[in-house]
C-alpha positions in Angstrom: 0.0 0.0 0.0 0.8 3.8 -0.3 -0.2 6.9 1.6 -2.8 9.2 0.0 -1.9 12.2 -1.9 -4.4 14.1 0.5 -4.8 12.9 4.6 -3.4 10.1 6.0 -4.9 6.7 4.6 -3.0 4.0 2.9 -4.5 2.7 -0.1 -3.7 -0.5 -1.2 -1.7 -1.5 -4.6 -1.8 -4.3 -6.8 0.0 -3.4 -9.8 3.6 -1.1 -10.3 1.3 1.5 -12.2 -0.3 2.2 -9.3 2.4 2.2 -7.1 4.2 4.7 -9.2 1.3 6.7 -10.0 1.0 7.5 -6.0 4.5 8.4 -6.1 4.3 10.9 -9.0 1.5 12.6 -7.4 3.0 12.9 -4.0 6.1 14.3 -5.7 4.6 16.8 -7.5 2.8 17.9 -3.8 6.4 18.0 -2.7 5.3 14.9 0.2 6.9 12.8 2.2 5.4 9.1 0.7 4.7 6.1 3.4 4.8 2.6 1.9 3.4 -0.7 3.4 5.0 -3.8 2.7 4.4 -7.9 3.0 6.6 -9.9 3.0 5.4 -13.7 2.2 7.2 -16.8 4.5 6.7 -19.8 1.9 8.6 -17.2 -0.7 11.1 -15.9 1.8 12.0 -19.5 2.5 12.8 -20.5 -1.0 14.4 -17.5 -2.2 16.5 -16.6 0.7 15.4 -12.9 0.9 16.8 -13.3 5.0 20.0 -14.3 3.8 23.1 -11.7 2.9 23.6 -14.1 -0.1 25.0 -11.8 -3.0 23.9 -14.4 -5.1 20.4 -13.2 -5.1 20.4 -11.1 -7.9 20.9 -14.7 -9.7 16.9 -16.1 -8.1 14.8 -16.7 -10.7 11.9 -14.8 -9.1 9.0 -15.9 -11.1 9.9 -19.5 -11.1 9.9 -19.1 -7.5 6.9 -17.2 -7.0 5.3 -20.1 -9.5 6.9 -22.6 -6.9 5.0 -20.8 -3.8 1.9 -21.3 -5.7 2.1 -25.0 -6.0 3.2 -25.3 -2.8 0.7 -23.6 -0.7 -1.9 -25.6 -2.5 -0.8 -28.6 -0.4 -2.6 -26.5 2.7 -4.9 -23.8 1.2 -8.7 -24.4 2.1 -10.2 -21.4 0.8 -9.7 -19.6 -2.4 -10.4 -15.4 -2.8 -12.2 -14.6 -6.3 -13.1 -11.2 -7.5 -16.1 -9.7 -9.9 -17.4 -6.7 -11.1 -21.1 -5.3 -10.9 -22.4 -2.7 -13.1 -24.8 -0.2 -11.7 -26.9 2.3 -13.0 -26.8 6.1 -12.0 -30.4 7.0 -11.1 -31.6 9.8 -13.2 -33.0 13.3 -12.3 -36.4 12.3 -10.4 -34.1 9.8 -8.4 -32.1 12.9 -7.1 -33.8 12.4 -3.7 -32.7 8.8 -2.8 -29.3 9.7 -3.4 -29.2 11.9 -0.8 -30.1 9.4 1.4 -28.9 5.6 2.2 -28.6 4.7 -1.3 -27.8 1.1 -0.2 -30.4 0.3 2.0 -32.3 -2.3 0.1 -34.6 0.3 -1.3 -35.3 0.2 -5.4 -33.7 1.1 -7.5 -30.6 -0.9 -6.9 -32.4 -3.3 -4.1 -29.0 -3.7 -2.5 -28.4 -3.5 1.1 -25.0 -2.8 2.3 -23.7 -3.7 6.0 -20.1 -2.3 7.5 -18.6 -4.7 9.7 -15.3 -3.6 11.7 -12.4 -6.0 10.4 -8.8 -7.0 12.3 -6.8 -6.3 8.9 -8.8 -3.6 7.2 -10.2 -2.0 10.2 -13.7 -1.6 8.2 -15.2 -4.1 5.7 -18.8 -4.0 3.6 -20.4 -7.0 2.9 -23.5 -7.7 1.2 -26.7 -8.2 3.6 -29.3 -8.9 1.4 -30.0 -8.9 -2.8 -33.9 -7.6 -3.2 -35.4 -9.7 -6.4 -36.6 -6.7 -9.0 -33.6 -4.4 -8.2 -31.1 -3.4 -10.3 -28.3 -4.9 -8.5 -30.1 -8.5 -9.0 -30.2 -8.7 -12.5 -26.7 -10.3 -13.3 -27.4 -13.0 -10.7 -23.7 -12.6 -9.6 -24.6 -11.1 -6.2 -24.7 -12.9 -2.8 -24.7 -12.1 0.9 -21.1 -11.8 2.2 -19.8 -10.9 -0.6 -17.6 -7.6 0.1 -17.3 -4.5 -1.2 -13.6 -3.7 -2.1 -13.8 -1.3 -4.6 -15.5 1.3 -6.8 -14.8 3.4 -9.6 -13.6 6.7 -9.8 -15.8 10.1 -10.1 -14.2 10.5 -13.8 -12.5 7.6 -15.6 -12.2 4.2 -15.2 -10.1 3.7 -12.6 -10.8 1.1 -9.3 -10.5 2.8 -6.1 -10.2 1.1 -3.2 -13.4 1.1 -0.7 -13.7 -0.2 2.9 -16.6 1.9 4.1 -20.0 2.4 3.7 -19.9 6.2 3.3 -16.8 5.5 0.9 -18.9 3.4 -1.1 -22.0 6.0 -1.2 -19.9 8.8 -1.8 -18.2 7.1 -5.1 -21.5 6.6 -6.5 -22.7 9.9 -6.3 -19.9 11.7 -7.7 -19.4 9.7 -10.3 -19.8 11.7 -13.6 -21.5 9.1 -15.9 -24.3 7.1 -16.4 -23.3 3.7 -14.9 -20.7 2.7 -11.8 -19.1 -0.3 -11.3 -18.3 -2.1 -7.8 -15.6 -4.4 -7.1 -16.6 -7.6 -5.6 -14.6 -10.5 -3.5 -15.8 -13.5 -2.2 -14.1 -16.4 0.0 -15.0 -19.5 -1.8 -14.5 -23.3 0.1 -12.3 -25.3 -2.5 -14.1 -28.0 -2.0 -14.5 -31.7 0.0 -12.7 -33.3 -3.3 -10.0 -31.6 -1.4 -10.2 -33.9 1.8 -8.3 -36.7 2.5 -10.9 -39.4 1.4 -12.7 -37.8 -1.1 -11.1 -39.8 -3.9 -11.8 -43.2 -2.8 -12.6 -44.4 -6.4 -15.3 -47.1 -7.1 -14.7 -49.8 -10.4 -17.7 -48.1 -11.8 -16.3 -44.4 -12.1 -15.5 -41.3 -9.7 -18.5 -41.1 -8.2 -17.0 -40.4 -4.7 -15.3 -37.1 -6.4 -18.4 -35.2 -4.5 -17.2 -31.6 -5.2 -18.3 -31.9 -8.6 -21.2 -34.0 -9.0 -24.3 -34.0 -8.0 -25.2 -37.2 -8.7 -23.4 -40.7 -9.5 -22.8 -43.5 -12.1 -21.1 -44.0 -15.5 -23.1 -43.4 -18.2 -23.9 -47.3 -19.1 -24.8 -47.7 -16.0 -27.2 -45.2 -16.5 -28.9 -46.7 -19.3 -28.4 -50.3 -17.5 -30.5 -49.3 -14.4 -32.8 -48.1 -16.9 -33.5 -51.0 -19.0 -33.4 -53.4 -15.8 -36.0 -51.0 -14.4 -38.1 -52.3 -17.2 -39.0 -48.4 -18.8 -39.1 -48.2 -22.0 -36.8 -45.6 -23.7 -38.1 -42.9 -26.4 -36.0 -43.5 -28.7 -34.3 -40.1 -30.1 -36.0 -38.0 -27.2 -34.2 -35.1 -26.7 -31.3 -36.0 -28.7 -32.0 -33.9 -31.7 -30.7 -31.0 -30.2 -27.1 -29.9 -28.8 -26.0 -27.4 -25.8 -22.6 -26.3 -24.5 -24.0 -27.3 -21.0 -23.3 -30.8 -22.0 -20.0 -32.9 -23.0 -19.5 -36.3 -23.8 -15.7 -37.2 -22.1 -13.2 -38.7 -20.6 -12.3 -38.7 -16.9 -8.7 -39.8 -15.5 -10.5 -41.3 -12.9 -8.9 -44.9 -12.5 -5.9 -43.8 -10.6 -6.4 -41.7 -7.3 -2.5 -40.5 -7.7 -3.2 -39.4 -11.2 -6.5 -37.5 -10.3 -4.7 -35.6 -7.8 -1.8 -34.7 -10.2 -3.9 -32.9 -12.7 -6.0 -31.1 -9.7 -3.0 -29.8 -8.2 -2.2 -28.0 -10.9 -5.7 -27.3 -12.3 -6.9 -26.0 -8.9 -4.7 -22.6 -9.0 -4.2 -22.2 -12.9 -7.6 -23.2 -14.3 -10.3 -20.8 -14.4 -13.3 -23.7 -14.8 -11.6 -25.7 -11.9 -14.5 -25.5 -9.7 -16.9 -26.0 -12.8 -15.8 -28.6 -14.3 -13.7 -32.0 -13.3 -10.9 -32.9 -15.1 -11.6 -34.6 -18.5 -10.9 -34.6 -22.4 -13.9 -33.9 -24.4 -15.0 -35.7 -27.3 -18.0 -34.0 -28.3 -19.3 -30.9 -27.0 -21.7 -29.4 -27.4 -23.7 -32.5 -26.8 -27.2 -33.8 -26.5 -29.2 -32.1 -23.6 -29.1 -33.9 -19.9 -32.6 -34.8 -20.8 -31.3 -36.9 -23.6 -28.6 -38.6 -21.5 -30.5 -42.3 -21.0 -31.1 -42.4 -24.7 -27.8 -40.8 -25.5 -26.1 -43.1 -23.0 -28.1 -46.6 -24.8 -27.3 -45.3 -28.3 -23.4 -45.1 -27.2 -23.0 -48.4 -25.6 -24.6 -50.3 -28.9 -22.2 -48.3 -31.1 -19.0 -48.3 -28.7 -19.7 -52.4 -27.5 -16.7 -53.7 -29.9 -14.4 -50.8 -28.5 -12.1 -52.4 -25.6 -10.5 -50.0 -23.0 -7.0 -48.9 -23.8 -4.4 -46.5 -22.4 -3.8 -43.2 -23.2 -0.3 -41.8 -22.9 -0.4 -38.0 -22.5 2.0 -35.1 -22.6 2.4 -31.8 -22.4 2.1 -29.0 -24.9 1.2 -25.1 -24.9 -1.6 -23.8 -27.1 -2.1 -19.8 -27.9 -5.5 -19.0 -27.9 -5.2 -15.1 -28.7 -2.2 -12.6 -27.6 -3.6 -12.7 -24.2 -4.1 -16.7 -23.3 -2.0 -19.1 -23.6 -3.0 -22.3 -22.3 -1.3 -25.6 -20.7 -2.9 -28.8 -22.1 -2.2 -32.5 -21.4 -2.2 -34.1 -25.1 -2.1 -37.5 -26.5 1.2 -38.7 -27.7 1.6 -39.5 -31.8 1.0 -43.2 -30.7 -2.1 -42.5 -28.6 -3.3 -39.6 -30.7 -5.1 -42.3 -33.6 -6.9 -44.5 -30.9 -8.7 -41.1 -29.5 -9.2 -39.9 -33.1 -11.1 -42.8 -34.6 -13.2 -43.3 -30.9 -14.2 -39.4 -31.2 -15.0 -40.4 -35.4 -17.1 -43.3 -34.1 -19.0 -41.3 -31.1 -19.4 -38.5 -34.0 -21.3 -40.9 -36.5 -23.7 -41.6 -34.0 -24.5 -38.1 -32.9 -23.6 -35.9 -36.0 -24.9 -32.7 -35.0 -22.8 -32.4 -31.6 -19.3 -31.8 -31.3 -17.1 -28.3 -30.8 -15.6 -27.6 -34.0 -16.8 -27.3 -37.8 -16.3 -30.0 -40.1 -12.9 -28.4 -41.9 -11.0 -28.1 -38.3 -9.3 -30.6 -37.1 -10.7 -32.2 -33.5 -7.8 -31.5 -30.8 -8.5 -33.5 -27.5 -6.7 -32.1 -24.8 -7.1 -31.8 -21.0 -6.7 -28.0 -19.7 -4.1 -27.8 -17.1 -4.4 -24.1 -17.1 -4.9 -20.8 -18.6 -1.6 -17.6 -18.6 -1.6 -14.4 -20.1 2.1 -15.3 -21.8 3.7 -17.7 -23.0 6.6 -17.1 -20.7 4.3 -18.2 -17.9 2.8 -21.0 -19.5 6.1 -22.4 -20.2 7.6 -21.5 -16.4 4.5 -23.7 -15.4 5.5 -26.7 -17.6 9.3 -26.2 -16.2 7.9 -27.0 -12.6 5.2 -29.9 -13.4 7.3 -31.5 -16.0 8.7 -34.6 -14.2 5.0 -34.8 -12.9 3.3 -35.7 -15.7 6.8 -37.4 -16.9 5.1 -41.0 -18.8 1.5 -39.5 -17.7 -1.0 -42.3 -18.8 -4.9 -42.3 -18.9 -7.1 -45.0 -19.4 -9.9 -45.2 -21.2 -12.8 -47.6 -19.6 -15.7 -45.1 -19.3 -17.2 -42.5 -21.1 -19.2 -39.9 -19.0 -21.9 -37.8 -19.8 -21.8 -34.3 -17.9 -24.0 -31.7 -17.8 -24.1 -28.0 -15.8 -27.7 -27.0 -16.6 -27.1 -23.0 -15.0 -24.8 -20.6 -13.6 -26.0 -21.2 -10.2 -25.6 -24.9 -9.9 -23.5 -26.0 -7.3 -22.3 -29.4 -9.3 -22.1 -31.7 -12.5 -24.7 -34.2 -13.0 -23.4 -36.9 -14.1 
């Protein structure tokens, strides 16, 4: 953090423009500047920073910082996300609400706003309550306890730091524009697949990985259950159709060790982490979840000749656009055929699913994680390298997935 150009606060920084915008304005007041550092234990100890070793200059910092990551995954419980909200400014006939407690509960924005005195911060704002109707509900990204932490300036688009209520206010009616935007964190629980025991695998498939799925069973045994119940399917219900809610894939779920290899990884540098469990997709988009018992019988008929086999994997980069390069887990040239021709065959049977048009090539991968360069992409594969070092998969199940909103909390499966 930095001290204020004007009074006495310290404003916390998260980039080296700010930083060194706060010191060009206090020089140009002629001030005295007051910085407040942190220094982090798990980095300290691998670096050395508490040693007079003049071979410092020679850490490689951001391999280092990279191996802090990894590390303090081994004991971290709770993971911090952030968001933004987009609010409108009420017009002219609104003028008299915003003299008062704008965030109250009271429409327009239905949003009430609570200040809660904090050990570290001295003052945090958390959300109370989200009023159906209001303005502040519409994006459905909203929750109680979610805090406040920042809003945007009066002209501009900067993010200014907020830990009051009156802070908060203020921002929002000052601000020369016809929308503000508030900064949002939330404390999320990564999960009981992060337990010891929660990856006791059955023969059948991972249904004990509960922090994804809401519900258990490979897909053939899905249609099994359903033909021993004695129902009759409708043929080609709901199967005419295709969503991106739904993938048909593969799950490296046979081996606890190897489960826990790609999470460890996946958990820090892979946005749909808590979305999605690991897998390779062969087709997605794919029939919707209420096409799954017919989608599941149709598969097992075509896929009955097809005996389970071993995928080898490795690892390779992939540049999405300037800004994302991603970390994938790949079939080797040996493996590569055997996923091509059981993709083809799935395909065939279900023609109008599957991610990519006809002229590009399908590319089955599993995401390890996503980095704005290439530099950092490639720092990642230094340290996970003798990891995945003869990485294998195999192939016994195919599983059906689906994530039918935003709001649900797991995968059916």
């Amino acid at each position: 953090a930095t001290s204020s150009t004007v009074g006495g606060q310290m404003w916390e920084k998260n980039s080296l423009d700010g930083v060194l915008a706060a010191v060009q304005s206090g020089t140009l007041l002629g001030k005295t500047m007051r910085f407040r550092f942190e220094r982090d234990d798990v980095l300290t100890s691998i670096v050395g920073f508490n040693d007079s070793d003049e071979e410092m200059s020679r850490v490689d910092l951001q391999r280092a910082i990279s191996s802090v990551e990894v590390a303090r995954l081994r004991v971290q419980n709770t993971a911090t996300e952030t968001f933004e909200l987009t609010l409108p400014i009420p017009g002219r006939d609104m003028r008299k609400l915003l003299q008062g407690d704008i965030f109250n509960g009271d429409m327009p924005y239905g949003l009430h706003l609570v200040q809660f005195p904090d050990d570290k911060q001295g003052t945090r704002v958390e959300v109370f309550e989200v009023q159906e109707g209001g303005t502040a509900a519409q994006s459905g990204l909203l929750r109680k306890g979610d805090r406040v932490i920042a809003a945007q300036s009066g002209i501009g688009d900067m993010m200014w730091p907020k830990r009051t209520l009156d802070g908060i206010s203020t921002a929002v009616r000052t601000r020369m524009g016809p929308s503000v935007r508030l900064k949002f964190e939330r404390t999320v629980d990564l999960g009981s697949w992060e337990e010891e025991g929660s990856l006791d695998f059955l023969e059948s498939g991972p249904e004990d990985m509960a922090g994804y799925f809401t519900t258990g069973g490979a897909a053939v045994g899905v249609a099994s259950r359903s033909r021993a119940a004695g129902g009759e399917s409708v043929t080609g219900a709901g199967l005419n159709s295709s969503t991106l809610a739904t993938s048909l894939s593969i799950l490296p779920s046979s081996s606890k060790r190897n489960w826990a290899a790609i999470q460890d990884v996946r958990k820090f540098h892979d946005r749909q982490a808590r979305l999605w469990p690991p897998h390779l997709s062969l087709l997605k988009p794919f029939v919707r979840a209420e096409g799954f018992l017919d989608a599941s019988q149709v598969l097992h008929d075509a896929l009955q000749e097809v005996d389970p086999f071993t995928v080898k994997m490795k690892l390779q980069t992939f540049e999405f656009h300037s800004r994302c390069v991603m970390v994938w887990l790949v079939p080797d040239d040996e493996s590569l055929p055997q996923i091509e021709a059981l993709q083809s065959m799935c395909r065939e049977v279900f023609p109008q699913c599957g991610a990519t048009p006809d002229f590009l090539d399908f590319v089955p991968h599993l995401t390890l994680g996503q980095f704005e360069t290439a530099k950092e992409a490639n720092t990642l594969m230094g340290l996970v390298k003798e990891r995945f070092e003869g990485f294998e998969i195999e192939v016994k199940h195919l599983y059906l997935l689906s994530r039918p909103d935003k709001g649900s909390q797991g995968v059916q499966q």
